[in-house]
C-alpha positions in Angstrom: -6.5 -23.0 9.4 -3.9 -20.4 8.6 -1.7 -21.6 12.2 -1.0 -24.5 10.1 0.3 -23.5 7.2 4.0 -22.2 6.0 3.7 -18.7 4.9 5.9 -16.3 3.3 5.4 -12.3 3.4 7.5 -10.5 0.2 8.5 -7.2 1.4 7.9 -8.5 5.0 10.5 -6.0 6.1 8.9 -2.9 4.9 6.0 -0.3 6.8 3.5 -3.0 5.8 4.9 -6.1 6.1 6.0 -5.3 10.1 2.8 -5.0 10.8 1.1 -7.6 8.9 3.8 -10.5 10.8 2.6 -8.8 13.7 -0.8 -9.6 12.9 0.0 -13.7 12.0 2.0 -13.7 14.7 -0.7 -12.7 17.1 -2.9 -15.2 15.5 -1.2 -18.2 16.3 0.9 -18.3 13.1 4.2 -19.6 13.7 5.5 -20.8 10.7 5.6 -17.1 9.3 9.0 -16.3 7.1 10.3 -13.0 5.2 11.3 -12.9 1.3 13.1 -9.1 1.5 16.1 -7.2 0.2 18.9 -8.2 0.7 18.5 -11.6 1.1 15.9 -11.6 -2.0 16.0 -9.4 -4.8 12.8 -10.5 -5.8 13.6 -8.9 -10.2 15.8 -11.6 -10.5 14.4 -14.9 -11.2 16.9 -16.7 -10.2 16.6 -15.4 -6.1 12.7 -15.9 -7.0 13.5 -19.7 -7.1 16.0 -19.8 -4.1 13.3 -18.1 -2.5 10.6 -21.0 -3.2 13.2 -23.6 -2.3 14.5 -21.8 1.3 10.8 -20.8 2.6 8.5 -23.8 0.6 5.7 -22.1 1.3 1.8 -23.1 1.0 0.7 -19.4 0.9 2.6 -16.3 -0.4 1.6 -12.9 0.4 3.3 -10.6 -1.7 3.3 -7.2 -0.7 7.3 -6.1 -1.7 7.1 -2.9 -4.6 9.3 0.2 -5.5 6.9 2.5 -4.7 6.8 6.6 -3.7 5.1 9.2 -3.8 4.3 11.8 -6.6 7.7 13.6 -7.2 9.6 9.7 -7.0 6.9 8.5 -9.7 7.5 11.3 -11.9 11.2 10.7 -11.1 11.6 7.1 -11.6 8.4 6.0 -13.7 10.6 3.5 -16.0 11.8 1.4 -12.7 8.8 1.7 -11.3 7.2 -0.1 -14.6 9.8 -2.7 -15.1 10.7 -3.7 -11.3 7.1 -4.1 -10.3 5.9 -5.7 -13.5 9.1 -8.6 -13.4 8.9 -8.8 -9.5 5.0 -9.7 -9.7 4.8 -11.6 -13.2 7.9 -14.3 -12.1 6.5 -14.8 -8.8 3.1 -15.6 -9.3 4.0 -17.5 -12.3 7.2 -19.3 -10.0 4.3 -20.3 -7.2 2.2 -22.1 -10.2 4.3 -23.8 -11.2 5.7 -25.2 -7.5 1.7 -25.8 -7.0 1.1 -23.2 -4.5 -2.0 -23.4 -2.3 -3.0 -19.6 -2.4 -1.0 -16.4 -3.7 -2.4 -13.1 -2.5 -1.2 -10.2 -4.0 -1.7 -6.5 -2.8 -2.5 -4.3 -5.5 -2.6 -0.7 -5.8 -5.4 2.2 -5.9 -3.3 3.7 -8.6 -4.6 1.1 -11.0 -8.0 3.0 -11.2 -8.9 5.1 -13.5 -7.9 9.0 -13.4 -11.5 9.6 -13.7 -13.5 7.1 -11.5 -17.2 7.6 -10.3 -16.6 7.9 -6.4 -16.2 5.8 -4.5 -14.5 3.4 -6.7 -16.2 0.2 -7.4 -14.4 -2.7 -8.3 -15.8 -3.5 -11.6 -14.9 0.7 -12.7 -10.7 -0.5 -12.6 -10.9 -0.8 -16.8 -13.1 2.1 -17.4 -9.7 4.2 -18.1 -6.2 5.5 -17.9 -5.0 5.8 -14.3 -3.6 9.3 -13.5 -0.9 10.0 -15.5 1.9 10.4 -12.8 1.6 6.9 -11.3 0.2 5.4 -14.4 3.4 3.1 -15.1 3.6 1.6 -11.1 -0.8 1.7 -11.5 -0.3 -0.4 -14.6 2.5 -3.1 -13.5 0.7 -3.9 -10.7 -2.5 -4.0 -12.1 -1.4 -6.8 -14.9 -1.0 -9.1 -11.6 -4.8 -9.1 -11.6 -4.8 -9.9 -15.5 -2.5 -12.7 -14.6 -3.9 -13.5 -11.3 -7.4 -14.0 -13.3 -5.8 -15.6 -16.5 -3.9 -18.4 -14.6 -7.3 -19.8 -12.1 -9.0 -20.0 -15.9 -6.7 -22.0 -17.4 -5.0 -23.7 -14.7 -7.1 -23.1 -11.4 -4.4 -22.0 -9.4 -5.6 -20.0 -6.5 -4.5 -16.4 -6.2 -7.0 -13.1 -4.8 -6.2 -9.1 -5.8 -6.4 -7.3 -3.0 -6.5 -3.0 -3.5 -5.8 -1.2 -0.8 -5.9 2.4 -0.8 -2.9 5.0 1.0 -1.4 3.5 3.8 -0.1 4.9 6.9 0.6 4.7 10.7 3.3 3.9 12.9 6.6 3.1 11.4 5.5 4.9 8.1 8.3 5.8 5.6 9.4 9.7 6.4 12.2 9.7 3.6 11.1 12.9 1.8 12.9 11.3 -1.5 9.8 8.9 -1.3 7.2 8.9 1.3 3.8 9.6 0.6 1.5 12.7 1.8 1.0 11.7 5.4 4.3 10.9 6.7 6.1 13.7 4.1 3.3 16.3 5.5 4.1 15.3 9.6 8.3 15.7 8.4 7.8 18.8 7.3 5.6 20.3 10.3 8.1 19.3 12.8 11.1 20.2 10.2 9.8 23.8 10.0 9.3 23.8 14.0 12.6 22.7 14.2 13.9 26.0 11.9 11.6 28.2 13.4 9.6 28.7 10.4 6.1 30.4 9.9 5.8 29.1 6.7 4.5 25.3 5.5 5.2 24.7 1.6 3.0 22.1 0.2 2.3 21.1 -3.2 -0.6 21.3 -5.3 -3.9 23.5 -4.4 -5.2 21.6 -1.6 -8.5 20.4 -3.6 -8.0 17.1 -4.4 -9.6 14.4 -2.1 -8.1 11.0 -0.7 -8.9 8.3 2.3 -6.5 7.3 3.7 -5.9 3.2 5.6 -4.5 2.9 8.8 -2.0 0.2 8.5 -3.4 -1.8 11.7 -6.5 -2.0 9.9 -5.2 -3.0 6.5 -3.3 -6.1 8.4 -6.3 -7.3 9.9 -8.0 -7.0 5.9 -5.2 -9.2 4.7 -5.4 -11.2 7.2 -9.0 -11.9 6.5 -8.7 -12.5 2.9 -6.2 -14.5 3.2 -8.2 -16.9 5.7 -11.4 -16.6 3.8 -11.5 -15.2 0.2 -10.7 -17.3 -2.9 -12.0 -15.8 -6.0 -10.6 -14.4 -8.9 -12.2 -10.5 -8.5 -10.3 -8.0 -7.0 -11.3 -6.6 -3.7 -11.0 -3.1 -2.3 -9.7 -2.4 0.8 -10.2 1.2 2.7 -11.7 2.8 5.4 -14.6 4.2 3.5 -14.3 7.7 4.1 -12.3 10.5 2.2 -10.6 14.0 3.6 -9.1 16.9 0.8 -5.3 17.5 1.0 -6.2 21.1 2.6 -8.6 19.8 5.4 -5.6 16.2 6.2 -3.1 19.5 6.1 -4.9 21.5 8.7 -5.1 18.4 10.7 -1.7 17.4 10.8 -0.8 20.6 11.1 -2.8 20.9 14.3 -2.2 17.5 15.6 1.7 17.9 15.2 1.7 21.5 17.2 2.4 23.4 13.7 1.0 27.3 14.0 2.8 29.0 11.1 0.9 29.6 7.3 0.4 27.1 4.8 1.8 28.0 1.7 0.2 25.9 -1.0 3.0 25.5 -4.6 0.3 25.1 -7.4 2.8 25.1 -9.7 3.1 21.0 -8.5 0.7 18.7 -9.3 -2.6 17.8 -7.4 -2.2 13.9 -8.5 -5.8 11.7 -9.1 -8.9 14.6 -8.6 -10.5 12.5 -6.4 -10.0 8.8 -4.8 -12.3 7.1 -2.6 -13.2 3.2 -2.4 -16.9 1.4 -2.1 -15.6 -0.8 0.4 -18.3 -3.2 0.6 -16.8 -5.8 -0.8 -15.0 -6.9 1.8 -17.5 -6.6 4.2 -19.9 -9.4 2.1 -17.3 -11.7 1.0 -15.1 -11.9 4.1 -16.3 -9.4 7.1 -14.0 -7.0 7.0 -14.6 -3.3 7.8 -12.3 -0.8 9.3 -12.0 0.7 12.2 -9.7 3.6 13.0 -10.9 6.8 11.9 -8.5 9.5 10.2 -7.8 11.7 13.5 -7.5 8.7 15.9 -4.7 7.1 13.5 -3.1 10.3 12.8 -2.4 10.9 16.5 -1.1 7.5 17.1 1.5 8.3 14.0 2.5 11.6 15.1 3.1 10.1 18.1 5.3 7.5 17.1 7.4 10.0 14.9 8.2 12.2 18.3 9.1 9.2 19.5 10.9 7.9 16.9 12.4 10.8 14.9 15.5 11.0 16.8 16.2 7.7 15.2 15.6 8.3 11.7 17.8 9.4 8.7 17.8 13.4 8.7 
């Protein structure tokens, strides 16, 4: 019975994290608290402990990362490593030892392999390097499973992997230093309307292939596990279906009013080939399946950014 327990989101402040409280909050969770900058810096292990003692939690969902797209990962691939890797490691390791009842941690698709049989299966996530350009954040992330699985053996403490792929949706981060394709893609239609410009620069060649979450959905997934999952393999977590970069351009770009050309920079890179999950997972261990498809959810966030754009850093 989740309503009755203390629970603490990390990162509760961020795209994510609103709409996950949303979700608990919905449910009849009321004893729902936030572990976020700058109250927490969640690297430093003495605000990990403070943390513990302030929220006492039975159940920690921690969903907090530095995380961008692929020109802040090639930027930034040494913070990425070391701030994701501490952040995870201490926390997990801080809710052992304070006998936490469950610690759910949200993974990353960039943990796969570059070169993954699609869609990606669980049991494919060692078969490989991940893609070079997120490798480091893939990797840090990705030894919270090792940990996560290392620490039920020998101690049976209670912590699930969840891997969800690209998020988006209302409230999305559309900071060009470090959103991702969905939310950088919508900027920059309505930034070249703006101008007056017939031309849309985006990088790559438009080939490679990615599904894409709407957050709604992936807070009703967490939710889920987080009721009704307690084992040590990681879980997937997707919408099952995958769309190329040129075909989610010509979308947005049609959704968002955009008429000019599409310009495609090939001198920038594509990122993973292809990324898909085998969702099936979650359906047989805790009945989840998704259920906004790729045009419904990208008219609900174009939407929101009209609304919302006005409001947001230029």
């Amino acid at each position: 019975m989740l309503t009755e327990k203390r629970i603490t989101v990390t990162g509760g402040k961020g795209f994510l994290g609103r709409h996950l409280l949303k979700k608990f909050q919905s449910s009849g969770c009321a004893n729902v608290t936030i572990a976020d900058l700058p109250e927490y810096n969640l690297t430093d292990i003495n605000d990990i402990r403070r943390m513990y003692e302030e929220t006492k939690p039975d159940i920690v969902i921690h969903l907090a990362a530095k995380v961008g797209g692929i020109g802040f990962n090639q930027e930034k691939p040494a913070e990425l490593f070391y701030d994701n890797l501490i952040m995870g490691s201490q926390l997990l390791h801080e809710a052992y030892l304070r006998k936490i009842e469950k610690f759910v941690v949200l993974g990353t698709v960039c943990a796969y392999p570059k070169f993954t049989p699609v869609p990606f299966k669980e049991d494919e996530i060692w078969n490989g390097y991940p893609e070079e350009t997120n490798a480091p954040y893939g990797l840090a992330k990705k030894m919270m499973l090792v940990q996560s699985q290392a620490y039920r053996q020998q101690y049976g403490f209670n912590s699930i992997f969840l891997l969800p792929v690209n998020l988006y949706g209302p409230g999305d981060n559309f900071d060009p230093a470090s959103s991702h394709v969905i939310p950088a893609l919508i900027k920059k239609c309505f930034d070249a309307m703006d101008q007056q410009s017939n031309e849309l620069v985006v990088w790559g060649t438009g080939s490679a292939t990615r599904e894409f979450f709407y957050v709604q959905d992936a807070a009703e997934a967490i939710y889920m596990a987080t009721a009704l999952y307690n084992k040590s393999e990681p879980v997937n977590l997707g919408a099952g279906a995958e769309i190329s970069i040129k075909d989610l351009v010509m979308l947005i770009a049609d959704l968002a009013g955009f008429t000019g050309k599409i310009v495609w920079d090939k001198t920038k890179p594509d990122g993973q080939p292809k990324r898909m999950l085998d969702t099936s997972k979650a359906l047989k261990e805790f009945g989840f399946v998704a259920k906004t498809d790729i045009r419904t959810g990208l008219t609900k966030t174009i939407e929101w950014y009209k609304n919302n754009r006005h409001l947001l850093k230029k």
